[in-house]
Legacy VTK file of the C-alpha trace (Angstrom):
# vtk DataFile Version 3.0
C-alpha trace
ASCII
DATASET POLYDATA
POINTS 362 float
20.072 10.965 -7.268
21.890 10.576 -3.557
22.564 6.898 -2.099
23.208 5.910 1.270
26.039 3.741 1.874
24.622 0.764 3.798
25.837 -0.845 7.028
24.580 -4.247 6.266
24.291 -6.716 3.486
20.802 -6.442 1.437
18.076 -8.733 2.948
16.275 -11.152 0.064
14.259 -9.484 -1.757
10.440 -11.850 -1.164
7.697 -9.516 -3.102
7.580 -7.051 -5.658
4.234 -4.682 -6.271
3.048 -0.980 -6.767
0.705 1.298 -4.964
-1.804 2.912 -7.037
-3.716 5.999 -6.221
-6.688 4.620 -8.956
-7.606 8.416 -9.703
-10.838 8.903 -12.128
-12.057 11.793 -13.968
-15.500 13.702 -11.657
-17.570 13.100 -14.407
-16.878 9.819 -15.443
-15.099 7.906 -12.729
-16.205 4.483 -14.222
-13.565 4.529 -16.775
-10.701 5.924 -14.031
-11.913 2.541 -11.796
-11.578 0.348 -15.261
-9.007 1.287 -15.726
-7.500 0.500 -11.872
-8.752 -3.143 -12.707
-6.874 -3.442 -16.163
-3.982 -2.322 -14.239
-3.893 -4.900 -11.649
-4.646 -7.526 -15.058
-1.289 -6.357 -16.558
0.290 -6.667 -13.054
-0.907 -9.728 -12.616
0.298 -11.217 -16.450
3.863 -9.408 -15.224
4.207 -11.960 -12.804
4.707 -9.296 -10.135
3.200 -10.396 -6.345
0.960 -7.782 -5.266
-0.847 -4.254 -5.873
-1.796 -1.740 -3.506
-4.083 0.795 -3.495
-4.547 3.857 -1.904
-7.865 5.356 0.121
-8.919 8.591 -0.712
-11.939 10.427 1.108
-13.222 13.109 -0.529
-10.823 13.174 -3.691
-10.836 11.549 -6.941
-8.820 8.816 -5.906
-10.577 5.023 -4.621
-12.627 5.724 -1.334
-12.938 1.983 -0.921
-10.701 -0.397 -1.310
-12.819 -3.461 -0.307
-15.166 -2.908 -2.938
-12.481 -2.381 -5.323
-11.081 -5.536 -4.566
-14.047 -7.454 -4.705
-14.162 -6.386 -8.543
-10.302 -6.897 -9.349
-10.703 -10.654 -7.533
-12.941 -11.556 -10.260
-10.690 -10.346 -12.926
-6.912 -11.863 -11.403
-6.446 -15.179 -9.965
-3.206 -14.972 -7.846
-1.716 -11.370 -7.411
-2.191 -9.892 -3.833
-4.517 -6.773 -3.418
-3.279 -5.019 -0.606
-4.900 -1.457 0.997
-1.855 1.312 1.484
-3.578 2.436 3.662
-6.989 2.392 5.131
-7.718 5.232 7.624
-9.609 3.320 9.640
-10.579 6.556 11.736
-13.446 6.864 9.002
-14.593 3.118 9.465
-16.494 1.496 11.726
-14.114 -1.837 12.747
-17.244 -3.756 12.292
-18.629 -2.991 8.849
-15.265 -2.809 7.268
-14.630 -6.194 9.014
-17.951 -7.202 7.313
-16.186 -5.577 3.873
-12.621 -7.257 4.303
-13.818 -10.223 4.567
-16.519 -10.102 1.616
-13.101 -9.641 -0.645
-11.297 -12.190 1.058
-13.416 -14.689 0.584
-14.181 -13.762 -3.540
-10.353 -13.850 -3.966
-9.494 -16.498 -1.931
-7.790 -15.082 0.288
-5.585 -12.618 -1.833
-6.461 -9.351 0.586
-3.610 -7.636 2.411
-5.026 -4.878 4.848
-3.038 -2.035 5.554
-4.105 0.331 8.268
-3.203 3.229 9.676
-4.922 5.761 12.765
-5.254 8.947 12.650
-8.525 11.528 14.522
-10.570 13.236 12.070
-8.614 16.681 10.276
-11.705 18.147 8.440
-13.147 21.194 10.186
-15.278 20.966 12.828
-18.369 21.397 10.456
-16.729 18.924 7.517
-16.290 16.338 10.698
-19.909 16.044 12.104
-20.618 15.182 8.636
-18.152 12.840 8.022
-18.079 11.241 11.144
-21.531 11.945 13.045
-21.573 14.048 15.959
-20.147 12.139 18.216
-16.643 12.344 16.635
-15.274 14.179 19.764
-15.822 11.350 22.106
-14.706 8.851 20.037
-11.135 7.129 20.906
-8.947 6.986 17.354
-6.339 5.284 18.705
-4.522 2.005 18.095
-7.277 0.380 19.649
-9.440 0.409 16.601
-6.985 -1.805 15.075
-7.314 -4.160 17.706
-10.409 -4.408 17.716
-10.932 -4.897 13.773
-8.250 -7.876 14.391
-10.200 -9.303 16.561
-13.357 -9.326 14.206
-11.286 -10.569 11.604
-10.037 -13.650 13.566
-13.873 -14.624 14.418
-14.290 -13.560 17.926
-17.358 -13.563 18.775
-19.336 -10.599 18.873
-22.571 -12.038 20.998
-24.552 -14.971 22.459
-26.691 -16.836 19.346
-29.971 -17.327 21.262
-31.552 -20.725 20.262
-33.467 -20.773 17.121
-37.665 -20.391 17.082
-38.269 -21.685 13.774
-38.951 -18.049 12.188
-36.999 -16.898 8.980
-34.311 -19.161 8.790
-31.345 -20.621 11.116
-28.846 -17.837 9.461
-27.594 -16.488 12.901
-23.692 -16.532 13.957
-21.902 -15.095 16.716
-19.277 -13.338 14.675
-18.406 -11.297 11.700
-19.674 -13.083 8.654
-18.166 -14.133 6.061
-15.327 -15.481 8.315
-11.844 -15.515 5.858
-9.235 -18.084 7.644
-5.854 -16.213 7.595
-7.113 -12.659 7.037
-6.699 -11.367 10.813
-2.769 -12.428 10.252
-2.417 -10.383 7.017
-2.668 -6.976 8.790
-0.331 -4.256 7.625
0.552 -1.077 9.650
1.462 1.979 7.693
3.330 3.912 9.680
5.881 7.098 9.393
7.150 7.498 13.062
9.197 5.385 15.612
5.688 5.652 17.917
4.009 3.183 15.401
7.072 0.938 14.633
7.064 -0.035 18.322
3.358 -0.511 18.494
3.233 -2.444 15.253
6.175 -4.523 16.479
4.439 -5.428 19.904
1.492 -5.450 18.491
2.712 -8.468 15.896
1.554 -6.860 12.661
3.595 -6.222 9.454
5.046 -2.511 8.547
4.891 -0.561 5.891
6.495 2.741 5.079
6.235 5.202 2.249
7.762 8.238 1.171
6.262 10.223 3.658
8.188 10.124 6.978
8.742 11.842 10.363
12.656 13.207 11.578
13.176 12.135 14.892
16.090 11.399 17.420
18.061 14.207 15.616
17.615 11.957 12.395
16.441 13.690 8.742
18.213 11.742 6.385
15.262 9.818 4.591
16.560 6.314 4.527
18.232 6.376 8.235
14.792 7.527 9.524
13.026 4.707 7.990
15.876 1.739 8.753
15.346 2.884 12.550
11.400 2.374 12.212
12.438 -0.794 10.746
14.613 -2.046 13.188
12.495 -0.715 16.598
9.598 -2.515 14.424
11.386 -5.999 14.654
13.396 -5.293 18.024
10.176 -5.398 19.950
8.058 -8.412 17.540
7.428 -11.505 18.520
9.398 -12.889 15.132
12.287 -10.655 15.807
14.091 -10.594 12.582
11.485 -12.598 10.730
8.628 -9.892 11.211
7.658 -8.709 7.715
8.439 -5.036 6.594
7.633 -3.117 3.094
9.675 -0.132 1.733
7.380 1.983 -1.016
9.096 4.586 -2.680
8.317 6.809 -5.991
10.305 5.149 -8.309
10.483 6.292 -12.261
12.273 4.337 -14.974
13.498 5.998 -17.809
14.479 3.222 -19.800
12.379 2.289 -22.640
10.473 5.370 -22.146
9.228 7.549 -25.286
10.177 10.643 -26.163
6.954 12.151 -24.884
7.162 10.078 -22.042
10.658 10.885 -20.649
9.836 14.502 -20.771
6.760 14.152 -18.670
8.785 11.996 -15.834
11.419 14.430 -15.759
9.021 17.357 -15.393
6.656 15.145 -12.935
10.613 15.078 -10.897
11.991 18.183 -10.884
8.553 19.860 -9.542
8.496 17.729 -6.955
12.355 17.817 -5.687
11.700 21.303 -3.799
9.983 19.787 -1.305
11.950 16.773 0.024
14.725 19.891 0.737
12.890 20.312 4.309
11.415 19.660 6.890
7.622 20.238 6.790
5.816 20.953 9.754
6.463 20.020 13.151
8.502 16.666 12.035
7.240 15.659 8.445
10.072 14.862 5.856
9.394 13.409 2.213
11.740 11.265 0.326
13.572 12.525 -3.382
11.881 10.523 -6.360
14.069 8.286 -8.011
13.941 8.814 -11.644
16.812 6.756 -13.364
17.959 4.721 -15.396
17.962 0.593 -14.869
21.883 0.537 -13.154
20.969 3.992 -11.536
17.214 2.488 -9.724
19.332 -0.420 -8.916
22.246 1.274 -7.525
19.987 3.489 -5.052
17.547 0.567 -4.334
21.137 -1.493 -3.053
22.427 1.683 -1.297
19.774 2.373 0.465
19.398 1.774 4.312
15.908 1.212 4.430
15.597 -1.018 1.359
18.288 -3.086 2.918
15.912 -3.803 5.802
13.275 -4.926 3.906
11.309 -7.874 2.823
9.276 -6.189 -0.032
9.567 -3.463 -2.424
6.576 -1.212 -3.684
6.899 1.333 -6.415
4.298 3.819 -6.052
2.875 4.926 -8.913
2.888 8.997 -10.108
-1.016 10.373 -9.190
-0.926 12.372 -12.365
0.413 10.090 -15.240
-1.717 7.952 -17.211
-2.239 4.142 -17.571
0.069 3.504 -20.598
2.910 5.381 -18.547
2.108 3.035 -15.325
1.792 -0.173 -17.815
5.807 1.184 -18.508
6.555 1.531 -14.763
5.444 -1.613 -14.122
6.906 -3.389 -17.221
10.185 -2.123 -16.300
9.751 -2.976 -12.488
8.843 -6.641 -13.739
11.508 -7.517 -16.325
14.652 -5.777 -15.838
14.808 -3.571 -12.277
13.081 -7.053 -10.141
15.342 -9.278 -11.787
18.593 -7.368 -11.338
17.876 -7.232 -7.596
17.233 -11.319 -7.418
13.602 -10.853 -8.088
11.785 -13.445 -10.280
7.656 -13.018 -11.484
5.527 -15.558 -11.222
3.473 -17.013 -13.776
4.184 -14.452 -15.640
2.979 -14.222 -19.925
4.866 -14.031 -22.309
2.530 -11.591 -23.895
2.799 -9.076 -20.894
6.423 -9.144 -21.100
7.308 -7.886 -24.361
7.828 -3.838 -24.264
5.144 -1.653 -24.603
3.931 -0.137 -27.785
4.859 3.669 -27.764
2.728 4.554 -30.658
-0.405 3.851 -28.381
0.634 5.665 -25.628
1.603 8.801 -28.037
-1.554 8.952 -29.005
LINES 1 363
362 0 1 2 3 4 5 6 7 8 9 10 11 12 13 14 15 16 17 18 19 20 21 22 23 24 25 26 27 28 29 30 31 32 33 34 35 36 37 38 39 40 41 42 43 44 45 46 47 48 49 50 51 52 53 54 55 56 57 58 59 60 61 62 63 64 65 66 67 68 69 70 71 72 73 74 75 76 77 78 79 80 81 82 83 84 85 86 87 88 89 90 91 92 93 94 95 96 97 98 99 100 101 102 103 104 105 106 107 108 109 110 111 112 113 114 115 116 117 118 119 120 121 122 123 124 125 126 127 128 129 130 131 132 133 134 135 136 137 138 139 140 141 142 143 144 145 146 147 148 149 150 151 152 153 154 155 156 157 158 159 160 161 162 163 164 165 166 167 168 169 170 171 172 173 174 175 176 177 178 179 180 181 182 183 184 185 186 187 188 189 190 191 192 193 194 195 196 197 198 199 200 201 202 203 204 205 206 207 208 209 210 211 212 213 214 215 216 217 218 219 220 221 222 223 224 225 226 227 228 229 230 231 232 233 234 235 236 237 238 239 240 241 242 243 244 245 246 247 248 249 250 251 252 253 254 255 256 257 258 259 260 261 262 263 264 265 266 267 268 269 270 271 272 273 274 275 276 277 278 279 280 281 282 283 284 285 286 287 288 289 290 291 292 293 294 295 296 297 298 299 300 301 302 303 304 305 306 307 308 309 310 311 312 313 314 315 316 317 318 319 320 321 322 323 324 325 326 327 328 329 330 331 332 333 334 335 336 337 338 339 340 341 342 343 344 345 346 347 348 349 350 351 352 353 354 355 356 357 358 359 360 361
């Protein structure tokens, strides 16, 4: 595991979650989905502040994360549900303003949207499917965003005409329901100094991952992202204050079964090949940090991006299985948060006492 030394002191660590991919099996994706919900239950008794899912079109992994949330809000009462990210190149800004704010409202105001823009990458045949025909006029831009914002924050969308007494006085001029708040919870997802600057002007939050693009002569993983992070906040309208979110795949060993420790160190070493270069035109991918407790710690407070940031995300391995993420997450809440100044909240005393291996070995 490789550290970077950092040029600054550590910034307060404010909120602790996970991204989860919520994969189910083809046949029976009910119990993959369940099983998404238990998880953010146990996040939620952990104390930790918020969980994150991914979108997946055309996978088995959660194609919508509004309707997913709408579910979890009725299970949890305080954690965050945030989206890592929507595509919103396969939404229409209204409807999935229509959607966001359907969750919003169930979990009272728990939803953290995280966006990104991208145009359509299926083939030509796979996108007038996906998208309609009309895909190739359509502008995928940044301007989507914008314009979901707006829907969020209740502009109005027309002219109510005055009511003639037929089927009810039900008409509004804007996206219903109407969430107070949500429109200011927007995330940006972003891998590329491009986006920092637009998220930054554009006053959202950023988030980054470990998926990344070398520019200005830069590859080293954590120097890329610190000067996202800092052209984010140079050109916000909170400066220093504007909100920013490091995710990285992060594996504790400690605490981990036999059966367990073998499958994280395999899950590791098959994946280390490829953060060795430089895919593509531009596209680096960061090392996963597999470690023990002083080891996560020392490369979280080493780490030039992690320095910049308000939050910390632990994305969570596609191909293990719940009891492996309940130990992730266990270990994120009571030893690796707390060593870094992190404290849960609310959290049971239940939820907090180490997992039972004999389950999971089962």
């Amino acid at each position: 595991m490789t550290s970077t030394t950092p040029a600054t002191a550590r910034r307060p660590l404010r909120h602790l979650g996970f991204i989860h991919l919520v994969p189910f099996d083809r046949d029976n994706p009910a119990r993959g989905l369940e099983e998404g919900i238990e998880l953010f239950e146990y996040a939620e008794e952990l104390g930790l502040d918020s969980g994150w899912v991914r979108t997946r079109h055309l996978q088995y992994g959660l194609s919508s994360p509004a309707t997913f949330f709408s579910a979890v809000s009725q299970r949890t009462k305080r954690i965050g549900l945030g989206s890592a990210v929507i595509p919103v190149g396969h939404e229409n800004p209204f409807r999935l303003a229509e959607d966001l704010g359907v969750a919003d409202a169930l979990s009272g105001g728990r939803v953290l949207p995280g966006l990104s823009v991208h145009p359509p990458g299926y083939s030509d045949e796979a996108n007038d499917l996906v998208f309609d025909t009309g895909w190739r006029g359509e502008d995928y831009g940044y301007g989507r965003i914008e314009r979901l914002r707006s829907l969020l924050a209740g502009e109005p969308v027309r002219e109510v005409p005055p009511y003639n007494g037929i089927g009810g006085d039900f008409d509004s001029e804007r996206v219903e329901p109407h969430s107070a708040g949500l429109s200011e919870r927007l995330w940006y997802g972003g891998g590329s100094l491009r986006s920092a600057k637009w998220a930054g002007q554009a006053g959202l939050n950023w988030l980054v991952s470990n998926i990344s693009s070398a520019e200005e002569g830069r590859t080293d993983f954590a120097e890329v992202q610190r000067a996202q992070i800092d052209a984010f906040r140079s050109l916000h309208p909170e400066g220093d204050a504007a909100r920013a979110s490091v995710a990285r795949v992060i594996v504790p060993t400690d605490g981990a079964s036999p059966e367990q420790l073998a499958k994280y160190r395999a899950y590791a070493d098959a994946r280390t090949p490829r953060t060795k270069k430089v895919h593509g035109k531009n596209t680096i991918i960061a090392p996963d940090v597999l470690g023990s407790l002083d080891e996560i710690v020392a490369f979280i407070e080493h780490d030039l991006a992690f320095n910049a940031a308000d939050d910390y995300l632990f994305e969570l391995p596609f191909e293990f299985d719940l009891a492996d993420w309940k130990h992730i997450l266990h270990q994120l809440a009571t030893r690796i948060g707390p060593a870094l100044g992190w404290q849960p909240a609310g959290a049971s005393q239940s939820a907090r006492q180490a997992p039972d291996h004999t389950e999971q070995a089962a």
